[in-house]
C-alpha positions as CSV (number, residue, x, y, z in Angstrom):
1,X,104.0,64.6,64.2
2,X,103.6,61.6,66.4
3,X,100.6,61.5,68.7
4,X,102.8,60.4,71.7
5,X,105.1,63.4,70.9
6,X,102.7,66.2,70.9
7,X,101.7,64.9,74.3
8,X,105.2,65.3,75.7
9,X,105.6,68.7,74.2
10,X,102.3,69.5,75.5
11,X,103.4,68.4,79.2
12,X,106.9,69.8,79.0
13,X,105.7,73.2,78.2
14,X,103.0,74.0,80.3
15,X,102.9,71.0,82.9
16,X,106.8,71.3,84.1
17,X,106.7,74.9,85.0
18,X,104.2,73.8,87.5
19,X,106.1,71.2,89.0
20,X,109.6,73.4,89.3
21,X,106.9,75.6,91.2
22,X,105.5,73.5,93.9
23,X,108.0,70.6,93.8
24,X,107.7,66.8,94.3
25,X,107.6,66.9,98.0
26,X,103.5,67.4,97.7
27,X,103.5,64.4,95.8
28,X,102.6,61.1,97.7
29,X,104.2,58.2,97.5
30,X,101.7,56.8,95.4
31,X,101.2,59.5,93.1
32,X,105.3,59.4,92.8
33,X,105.1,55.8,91.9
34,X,103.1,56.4,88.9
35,X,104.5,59.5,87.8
36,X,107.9,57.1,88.0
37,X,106.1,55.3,86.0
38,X,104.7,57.5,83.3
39,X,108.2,59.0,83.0
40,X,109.8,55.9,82.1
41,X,106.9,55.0,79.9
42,X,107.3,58.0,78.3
43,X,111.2,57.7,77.8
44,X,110.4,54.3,76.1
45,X,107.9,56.1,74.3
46,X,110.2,58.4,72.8
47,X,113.2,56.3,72.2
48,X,110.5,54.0,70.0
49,X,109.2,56.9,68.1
50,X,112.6,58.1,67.1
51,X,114.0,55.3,66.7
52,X,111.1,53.9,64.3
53,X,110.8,57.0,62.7
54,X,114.9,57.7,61.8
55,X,115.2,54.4,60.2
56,X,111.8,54.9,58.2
57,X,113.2,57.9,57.0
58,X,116.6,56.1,55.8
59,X,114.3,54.0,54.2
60,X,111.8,55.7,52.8
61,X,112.4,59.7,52.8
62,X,109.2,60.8,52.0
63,X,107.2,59.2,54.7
64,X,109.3,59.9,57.8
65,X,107.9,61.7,60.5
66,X,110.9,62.9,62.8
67,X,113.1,64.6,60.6
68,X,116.8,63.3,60.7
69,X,118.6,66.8,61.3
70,X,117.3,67.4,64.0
71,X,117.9,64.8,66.1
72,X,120.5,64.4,68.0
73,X,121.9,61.3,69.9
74,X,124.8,61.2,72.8
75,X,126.2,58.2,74.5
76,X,125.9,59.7,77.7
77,X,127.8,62.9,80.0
78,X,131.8,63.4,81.0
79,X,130.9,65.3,85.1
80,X,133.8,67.0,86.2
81,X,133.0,67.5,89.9
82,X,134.0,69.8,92.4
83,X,134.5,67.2,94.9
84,X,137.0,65.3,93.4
85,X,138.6,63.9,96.8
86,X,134.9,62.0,97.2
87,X,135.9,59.6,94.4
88,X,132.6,60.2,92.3
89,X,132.4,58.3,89.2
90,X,132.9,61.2,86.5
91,X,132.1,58.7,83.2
92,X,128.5,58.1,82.9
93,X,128.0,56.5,79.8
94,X,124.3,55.8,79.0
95,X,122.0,56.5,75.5
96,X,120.3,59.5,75.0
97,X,118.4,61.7,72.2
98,X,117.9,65.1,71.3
99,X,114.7,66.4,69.0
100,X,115.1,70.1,67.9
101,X,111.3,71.7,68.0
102,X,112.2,74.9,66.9
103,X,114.9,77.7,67.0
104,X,114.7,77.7,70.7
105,X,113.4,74.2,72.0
106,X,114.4,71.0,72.3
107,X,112.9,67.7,73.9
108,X,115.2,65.4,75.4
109,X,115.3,61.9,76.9
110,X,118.0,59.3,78.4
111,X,120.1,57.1,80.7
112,X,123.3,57.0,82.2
113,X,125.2,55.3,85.0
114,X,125.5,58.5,87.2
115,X,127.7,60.2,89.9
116,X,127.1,57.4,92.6
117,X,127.4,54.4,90.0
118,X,123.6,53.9,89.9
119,X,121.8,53.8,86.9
120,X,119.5,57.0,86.1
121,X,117.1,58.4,83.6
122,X,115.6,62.2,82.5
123,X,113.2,63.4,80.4
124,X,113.2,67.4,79.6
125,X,113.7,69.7,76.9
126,X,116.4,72.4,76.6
127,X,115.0,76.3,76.3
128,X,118.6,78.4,74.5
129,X,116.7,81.4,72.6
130,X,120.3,83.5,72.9
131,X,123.1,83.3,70.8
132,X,126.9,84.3,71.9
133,X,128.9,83.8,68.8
134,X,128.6,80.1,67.7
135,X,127.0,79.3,71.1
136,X,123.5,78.9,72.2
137,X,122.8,79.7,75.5
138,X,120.1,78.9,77.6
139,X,118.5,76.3,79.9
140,X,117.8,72.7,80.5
141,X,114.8,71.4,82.9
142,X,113.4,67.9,83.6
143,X,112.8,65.2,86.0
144,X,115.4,62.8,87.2
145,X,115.7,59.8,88.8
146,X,118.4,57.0,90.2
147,X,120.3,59.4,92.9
148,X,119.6,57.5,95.9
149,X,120.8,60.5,98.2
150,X,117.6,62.6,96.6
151,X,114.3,61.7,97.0
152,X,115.1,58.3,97.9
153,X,116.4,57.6,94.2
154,X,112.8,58.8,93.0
155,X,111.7,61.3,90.5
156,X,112.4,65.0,91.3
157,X,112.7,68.3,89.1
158,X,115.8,70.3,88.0
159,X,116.8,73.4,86.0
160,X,120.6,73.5,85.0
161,X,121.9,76.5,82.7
162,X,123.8,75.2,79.5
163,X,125.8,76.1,76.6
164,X,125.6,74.4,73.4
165,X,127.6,74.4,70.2
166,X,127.0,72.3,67.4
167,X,128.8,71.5,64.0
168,X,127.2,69.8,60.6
169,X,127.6,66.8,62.5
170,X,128.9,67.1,66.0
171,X,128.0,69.0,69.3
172,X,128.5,69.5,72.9
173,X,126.3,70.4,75.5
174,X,128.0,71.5,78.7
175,X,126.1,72.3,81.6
176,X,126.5,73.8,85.2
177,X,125.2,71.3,88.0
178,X,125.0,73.0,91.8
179,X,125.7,71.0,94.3
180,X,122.6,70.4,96.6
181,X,123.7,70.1,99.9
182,X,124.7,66.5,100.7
183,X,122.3,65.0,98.1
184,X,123.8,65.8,95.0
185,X,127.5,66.5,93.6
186,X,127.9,69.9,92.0
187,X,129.6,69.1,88.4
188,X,130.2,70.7,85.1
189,X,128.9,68.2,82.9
190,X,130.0,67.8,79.2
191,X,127.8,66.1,76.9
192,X,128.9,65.1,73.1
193,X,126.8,64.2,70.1
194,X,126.1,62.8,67.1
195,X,123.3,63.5,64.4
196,X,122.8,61.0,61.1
197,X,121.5,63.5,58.9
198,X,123.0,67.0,57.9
């Protein structure tokens, strides 16, 4: 595995419970400019790694080091929001990836034009150890950015329940979003994807 990679598994597992704990707001300005920065370095990061890795495995099988079926890749969310009479945009297209860990876990990364028509980016990993039918059920937690009603369009933590079913070839993540009072829209959010290799 990647060096880069164990590092974000490493920080999503036992870093991001700490931050869902205590927040961003204890976070100064300077301190959320760089971990702005480290996110999106780290998004890059990822996207590079993948990317580099699934076309070394088309190419050469035997030597790839992200394995094709599991990874995932969407072209961004379909929100269906509550406040329809607010005239959100409910396409947001973007890029993003999916990287199965195990049975349960999942790292994730990606942007997309969001509710307000800015653009946004997240970095997380999806936690669905139960199973309801063909259905895996769980949750999703990360760090977002690019909502300019929350944290002044900076960097701030989230944890969304979701629902994912998945074929040899396609899936669909949908997920619950709250609305938080007048900074974000609430939304169920529908997410397709693609994966290369079966």
């Amino acid at each position: 595995m990647h060096q880069t990679t164990r590092h974000v598994i490493v920080c999503l597992r036992f870093s991001l419970p700490g931050i869902m704990k205590f927040g961003m707001k204890n976070i100064d300005t300077s301190e959320q400019t760089i971990c702005g920065f480290l996110a999106g370095h780290l998004i890059m990061q990822i996207f590079r790694t993948c990317l580099i890795s699934l076309l070394g495995g088309m190419c050469f099988p035997s030597h790839a080091e992200i394995e094709g079926a599991k990874l995932w890749v969407n072209a961004g969310f379909y929100s269906a929001h509550f406040d329809a009479q607010k005239g959100l945009r409910n396409a947001n297209p973007g890029i993003g990836i999916e990287y199965q860990l195990d049975t349960a876990w999942r790292l994730t990364a990606g942007r997309f034009i969001n509710s307000d028509n800015v653009q946004s980016n997240y970095l997380g990993a999806y936690y669905q150890p139960w199973k309801v039918g063909d259905l895996k059920i769980g949750v999703v937690g990360g760090v977002f950015n690019g909502y300019p009603k929350a944290f002044n369009g900076g960097w701030f933590p989230a944890v969304l329940p979701v629902a994912s079913w998945e074929s040899q070839r396609f899936g669909l993540n949908v997920a619950f979003v709250p609305p938080l009072e007048d900074r974000l829209y609430g939304a169920v959010s529908f997410q397709l994807k693609f994966r290369f290799h079966e």
